[in-house]
PyMOL CGO cylinders between C-alpha atoms (Angstrom):
from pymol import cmd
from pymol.cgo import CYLINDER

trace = [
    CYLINDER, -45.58, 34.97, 32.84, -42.83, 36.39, 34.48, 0.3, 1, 1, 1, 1, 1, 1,
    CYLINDER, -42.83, 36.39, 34.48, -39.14, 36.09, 34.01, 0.3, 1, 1, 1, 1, 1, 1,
    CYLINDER, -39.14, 36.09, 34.01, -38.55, 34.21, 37.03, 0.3, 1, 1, 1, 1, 1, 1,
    CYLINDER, -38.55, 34.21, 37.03, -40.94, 31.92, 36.60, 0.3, 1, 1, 1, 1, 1, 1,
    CYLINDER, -40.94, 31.92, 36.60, -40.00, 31.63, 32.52, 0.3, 1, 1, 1, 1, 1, 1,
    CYLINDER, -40.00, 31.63, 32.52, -36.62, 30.67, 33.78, 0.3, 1, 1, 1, 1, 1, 1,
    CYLINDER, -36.62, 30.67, 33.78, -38.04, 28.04, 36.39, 0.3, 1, 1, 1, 1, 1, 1,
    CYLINDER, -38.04, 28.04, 36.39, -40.54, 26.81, 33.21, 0.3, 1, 1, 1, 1, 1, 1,
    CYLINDER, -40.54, 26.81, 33.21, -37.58, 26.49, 30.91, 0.3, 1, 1, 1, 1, 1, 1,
    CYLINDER, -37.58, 26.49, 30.91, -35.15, 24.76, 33.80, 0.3, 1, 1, 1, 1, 1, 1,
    CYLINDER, -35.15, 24.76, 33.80, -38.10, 22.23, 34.46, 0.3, 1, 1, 1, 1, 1, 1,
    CYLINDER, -38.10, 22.23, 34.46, -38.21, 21.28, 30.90, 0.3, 1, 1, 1, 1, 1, 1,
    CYLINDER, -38.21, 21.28, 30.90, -34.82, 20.70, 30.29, 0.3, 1, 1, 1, 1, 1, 1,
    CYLINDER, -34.82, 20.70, 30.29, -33.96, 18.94, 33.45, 0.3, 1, 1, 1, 1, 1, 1,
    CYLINDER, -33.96, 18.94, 33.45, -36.24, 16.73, 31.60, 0.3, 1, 1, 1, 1, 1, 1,
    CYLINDER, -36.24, 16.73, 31.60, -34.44, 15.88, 28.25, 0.3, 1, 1, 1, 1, 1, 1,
    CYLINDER, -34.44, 15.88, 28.25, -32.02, 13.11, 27.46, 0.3, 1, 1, 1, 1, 1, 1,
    CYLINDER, -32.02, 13.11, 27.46, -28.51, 13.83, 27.53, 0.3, 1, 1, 1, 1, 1, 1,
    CYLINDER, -28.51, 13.83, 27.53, -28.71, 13.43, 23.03, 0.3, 1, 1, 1, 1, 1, 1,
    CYLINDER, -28.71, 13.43, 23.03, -31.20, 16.25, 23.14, 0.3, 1, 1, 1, 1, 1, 1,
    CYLINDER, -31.20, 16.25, 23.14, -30.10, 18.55, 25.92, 0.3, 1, 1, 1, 1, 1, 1,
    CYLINDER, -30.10, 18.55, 25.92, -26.63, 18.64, 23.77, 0.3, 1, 1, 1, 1, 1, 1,
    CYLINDER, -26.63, 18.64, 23.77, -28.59, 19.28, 20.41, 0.3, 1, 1, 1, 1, 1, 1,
    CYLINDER, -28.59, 19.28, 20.41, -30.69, 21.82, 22.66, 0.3, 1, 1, 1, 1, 1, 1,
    CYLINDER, -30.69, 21.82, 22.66, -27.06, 23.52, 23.60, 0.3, 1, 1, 1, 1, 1, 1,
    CYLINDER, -27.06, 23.52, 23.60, -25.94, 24.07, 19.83, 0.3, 1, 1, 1, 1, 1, 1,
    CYLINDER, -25.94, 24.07, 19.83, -29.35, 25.71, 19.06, 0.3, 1, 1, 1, 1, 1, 1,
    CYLINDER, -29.35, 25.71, 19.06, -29.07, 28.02, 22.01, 0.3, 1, 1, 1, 1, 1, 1,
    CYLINDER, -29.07, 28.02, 22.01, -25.40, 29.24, 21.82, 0.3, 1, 1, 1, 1, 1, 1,
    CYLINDER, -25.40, 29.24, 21.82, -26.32, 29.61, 18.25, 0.3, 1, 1, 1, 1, 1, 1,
    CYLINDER, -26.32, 29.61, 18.25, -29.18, 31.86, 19.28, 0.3, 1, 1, 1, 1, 1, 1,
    CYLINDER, -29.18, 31.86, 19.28, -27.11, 33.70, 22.17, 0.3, 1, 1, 1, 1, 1, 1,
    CYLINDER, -27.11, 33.70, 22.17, -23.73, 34.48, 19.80, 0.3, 1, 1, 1, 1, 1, 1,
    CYLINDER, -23.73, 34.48, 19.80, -26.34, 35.06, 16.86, 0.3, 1, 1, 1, 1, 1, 1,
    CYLINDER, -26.34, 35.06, 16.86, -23.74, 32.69, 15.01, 0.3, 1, 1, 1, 1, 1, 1,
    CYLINDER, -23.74, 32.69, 15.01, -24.23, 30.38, 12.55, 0.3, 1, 1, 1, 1, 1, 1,
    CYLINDER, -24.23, 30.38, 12.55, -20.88, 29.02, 12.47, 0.3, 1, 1, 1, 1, 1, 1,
    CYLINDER, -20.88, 29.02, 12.47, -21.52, 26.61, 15.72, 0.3, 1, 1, 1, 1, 1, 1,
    CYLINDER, -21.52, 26.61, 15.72, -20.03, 23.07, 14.77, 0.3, 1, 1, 1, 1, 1, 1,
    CYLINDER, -20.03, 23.07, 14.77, -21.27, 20.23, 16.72, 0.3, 1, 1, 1, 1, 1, 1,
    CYLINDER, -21.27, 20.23, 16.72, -17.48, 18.60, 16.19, 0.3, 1, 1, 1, 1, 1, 1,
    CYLINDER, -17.48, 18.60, 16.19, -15.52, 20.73, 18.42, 0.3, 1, 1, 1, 1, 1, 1,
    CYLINDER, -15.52, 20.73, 18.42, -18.22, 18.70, 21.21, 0.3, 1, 1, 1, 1, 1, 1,
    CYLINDER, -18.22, 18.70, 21.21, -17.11, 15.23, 20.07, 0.3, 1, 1, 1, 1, 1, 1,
    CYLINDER, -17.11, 15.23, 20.07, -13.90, 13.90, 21.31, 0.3, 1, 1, 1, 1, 1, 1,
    CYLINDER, -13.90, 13.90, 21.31, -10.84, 12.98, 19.81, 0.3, 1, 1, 1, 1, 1, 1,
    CYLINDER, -10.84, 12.98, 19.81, -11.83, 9.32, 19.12, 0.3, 1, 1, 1, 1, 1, 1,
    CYLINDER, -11.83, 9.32, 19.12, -15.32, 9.79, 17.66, 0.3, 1, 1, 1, 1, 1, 1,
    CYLINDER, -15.32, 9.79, 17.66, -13.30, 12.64, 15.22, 0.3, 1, 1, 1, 1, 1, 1,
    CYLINDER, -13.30, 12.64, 15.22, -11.07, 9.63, 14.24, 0.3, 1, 1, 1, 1, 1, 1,
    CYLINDER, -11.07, 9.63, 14.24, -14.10, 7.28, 13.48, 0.3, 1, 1, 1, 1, 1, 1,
    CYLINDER, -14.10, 7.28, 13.48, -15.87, 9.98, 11.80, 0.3, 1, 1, 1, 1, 1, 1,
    CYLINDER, -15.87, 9.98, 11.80, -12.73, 10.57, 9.41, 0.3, 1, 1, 1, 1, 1, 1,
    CYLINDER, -12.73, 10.57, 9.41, -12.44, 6.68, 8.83, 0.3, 1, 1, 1, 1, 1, 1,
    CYLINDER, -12.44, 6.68, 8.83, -15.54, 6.30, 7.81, 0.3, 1, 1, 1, 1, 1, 1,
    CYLINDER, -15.54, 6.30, 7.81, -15.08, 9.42, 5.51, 0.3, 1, 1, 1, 1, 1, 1,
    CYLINDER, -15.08, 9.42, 5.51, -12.08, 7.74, 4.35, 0.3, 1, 1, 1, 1, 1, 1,
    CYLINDER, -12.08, 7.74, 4.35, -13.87, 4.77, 3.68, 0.3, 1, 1, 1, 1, 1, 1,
    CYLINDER, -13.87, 4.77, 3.68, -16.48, 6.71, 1.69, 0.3, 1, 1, 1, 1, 1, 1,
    CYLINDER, -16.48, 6.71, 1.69, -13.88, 8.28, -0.51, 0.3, 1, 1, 1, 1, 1, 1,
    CYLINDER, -13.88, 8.28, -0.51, -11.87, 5.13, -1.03, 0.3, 1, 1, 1, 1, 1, 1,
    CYLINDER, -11.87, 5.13, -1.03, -15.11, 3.53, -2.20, 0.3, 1, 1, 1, 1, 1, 1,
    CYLINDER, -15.11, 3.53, -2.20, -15.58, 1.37, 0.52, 0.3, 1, 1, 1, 1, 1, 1,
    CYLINDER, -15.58, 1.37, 0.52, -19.20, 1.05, 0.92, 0.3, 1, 1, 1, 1, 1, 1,
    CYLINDER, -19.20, 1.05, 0.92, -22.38, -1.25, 1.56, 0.3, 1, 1, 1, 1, 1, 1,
    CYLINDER, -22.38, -1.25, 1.56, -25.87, -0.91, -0.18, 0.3, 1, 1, 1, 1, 1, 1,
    CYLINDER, -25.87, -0.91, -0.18, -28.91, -1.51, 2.10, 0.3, 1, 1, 1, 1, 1, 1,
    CYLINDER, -28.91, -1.51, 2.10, -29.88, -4.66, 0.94, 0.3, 1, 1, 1, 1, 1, 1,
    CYLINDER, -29.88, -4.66, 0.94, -25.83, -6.31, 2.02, 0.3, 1, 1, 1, 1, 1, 1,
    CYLINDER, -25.83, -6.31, 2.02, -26.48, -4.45, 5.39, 0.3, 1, 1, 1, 1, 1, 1,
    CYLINDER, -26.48, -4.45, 5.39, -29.83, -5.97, 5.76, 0.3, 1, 1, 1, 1, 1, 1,
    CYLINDER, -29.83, -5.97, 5.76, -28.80, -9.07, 4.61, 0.3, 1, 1, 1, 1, 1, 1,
    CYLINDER, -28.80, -9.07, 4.61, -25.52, -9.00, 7.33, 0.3, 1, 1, 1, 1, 1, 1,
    CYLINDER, -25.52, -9.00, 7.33, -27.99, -8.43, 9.99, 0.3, 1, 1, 1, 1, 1, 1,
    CYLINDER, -27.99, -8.43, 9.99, -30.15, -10.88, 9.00, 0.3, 1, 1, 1, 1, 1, 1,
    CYLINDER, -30.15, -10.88, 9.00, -27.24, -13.50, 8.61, 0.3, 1, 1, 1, 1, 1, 1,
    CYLINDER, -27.24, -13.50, 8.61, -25.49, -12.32, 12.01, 0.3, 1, 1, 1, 1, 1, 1,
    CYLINDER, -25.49, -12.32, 12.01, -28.52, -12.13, 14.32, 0.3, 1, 1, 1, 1, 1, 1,
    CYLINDER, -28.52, -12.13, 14.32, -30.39, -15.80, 12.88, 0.3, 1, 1, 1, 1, 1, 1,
    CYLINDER, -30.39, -15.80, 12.88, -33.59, -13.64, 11.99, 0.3, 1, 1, 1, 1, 1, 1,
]
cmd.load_cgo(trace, "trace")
C-alpha cells in the first residue's frame, strides 16, 4: 500500500468515528508523534467540566459518597422501575 493511499485509508476510517473516540484517538496519536507520555486528557476539557471533576474529588475526600446498592436503589425509586 502506498502512502497516499495509507493516508486516504486512515482519513476514511476516522471520518468514521464518534466525536468520544476521534478525541481518545487524538491523545494516542500526539502521544505517538511527541513520543510523550506526559499527554493529559484535562488540558482538552473545559473550565466547567475541571470544576465538576474537582467537586466530585472534593466530595470523595470529604467522604461524601454512595455505595452501588443506594445508587441502584435511587434509580429504581426515581424512574418507578
Amino acid at each position: 500500500m502506498s502512502t497516499a493511499e495509507i493516508k486516504l485509508d486512515l482519513f476514511r476510517k476516522l471520518d468514521g468515528l464518534s466525536e468520544d473516540k476521534l478525541k481518545e484517538l487524538y491523545g494516542y496519536v500526539l502521544n505517538f508523534i511527541t513520543k510523550s507520555s506526559s499527554y493529559d486528557f484535562w488540558d482538552e476539557l473545559s473550565e466547567s467540566e475541571q470544576n465538576l471533576v474537582n467537586e466530585g474529588i472534593a466530595d470523595l475526600d470529604n467522604g461524601n459518597t454512595y455505595s452501588y446498592e443506594e445508587v441502584r436503589a435511587n434509580i429504581k425509586k426515581k424512574h418507578k422501575i
